[in-house]
N, C-alpha and C positions, 0 to 999 in steps of 0.2 A: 650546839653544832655550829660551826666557822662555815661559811659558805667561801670558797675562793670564787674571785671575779673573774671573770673569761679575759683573755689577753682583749678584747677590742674593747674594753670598756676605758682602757688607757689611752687608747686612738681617737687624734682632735684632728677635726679639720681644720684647714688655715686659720679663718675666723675666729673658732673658739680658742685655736692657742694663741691666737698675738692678742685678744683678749685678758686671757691669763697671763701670757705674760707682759702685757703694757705695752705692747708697740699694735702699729698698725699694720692688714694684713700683707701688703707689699713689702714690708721690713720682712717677715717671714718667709715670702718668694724669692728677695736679694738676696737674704742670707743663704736660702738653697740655690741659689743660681750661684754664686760665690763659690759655695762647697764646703759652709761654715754650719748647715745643718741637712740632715739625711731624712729622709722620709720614708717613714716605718711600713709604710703601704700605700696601695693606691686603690680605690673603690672600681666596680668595672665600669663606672659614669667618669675614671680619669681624675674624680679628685684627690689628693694629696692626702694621707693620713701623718701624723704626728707622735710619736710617742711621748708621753706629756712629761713625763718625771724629764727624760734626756734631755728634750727638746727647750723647756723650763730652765734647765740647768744650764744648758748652753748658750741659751739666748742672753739669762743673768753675767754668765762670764763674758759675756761677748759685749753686752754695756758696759760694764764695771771697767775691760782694756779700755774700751772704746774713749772713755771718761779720759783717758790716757793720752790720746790726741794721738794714739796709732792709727794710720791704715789697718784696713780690712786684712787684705793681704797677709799684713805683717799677724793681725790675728790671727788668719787659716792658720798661719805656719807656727804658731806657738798649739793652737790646739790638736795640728797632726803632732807634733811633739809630744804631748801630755798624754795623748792614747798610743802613742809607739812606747813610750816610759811604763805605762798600763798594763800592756801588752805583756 
């Protein structure tokens, strides 16, 4: 029998995701301050939940421009592009 995992077992708090994803956890705050990553919940203590695969993935494309010697900015605006394209 396959057990499926409850959607919260995907849910990182700041910490564990800039963890997992190799940056530190105020890289993960700018980035949401920016509007370059969304935050899948909030706990009722106010902290930040993460969806890990997205949040993972995003952060990976978000170094990789970055590597590029782009502005943030000019990041946001390639990634609303890429999920308006999605869409």
């Amino acid at each position: 029998m396959v057990r499926k995992k409850s959607p919260q077992q995907y849910l990182l708090k700041i910490g564990e995701m800039a963890q997992l994803a190799g940056v530190l956890p105020s890289t993960i705050r700018y980035y949401t301050k920016l509007g370059l990553l969304e935050t899948a919940a909030t706990t009722p203590g106010g902290q930040r939940l993460y969806d890990k695969e997205d949040t993972l993935s995003r952060v990976r494309i978000i170094k990789s421009i970055e590597r590029q010697y782009l502005p943030l900015q000019k990041i946001r605006k390639i990634l609303e592009d890429h999920r308006a394209k999605a869409l």
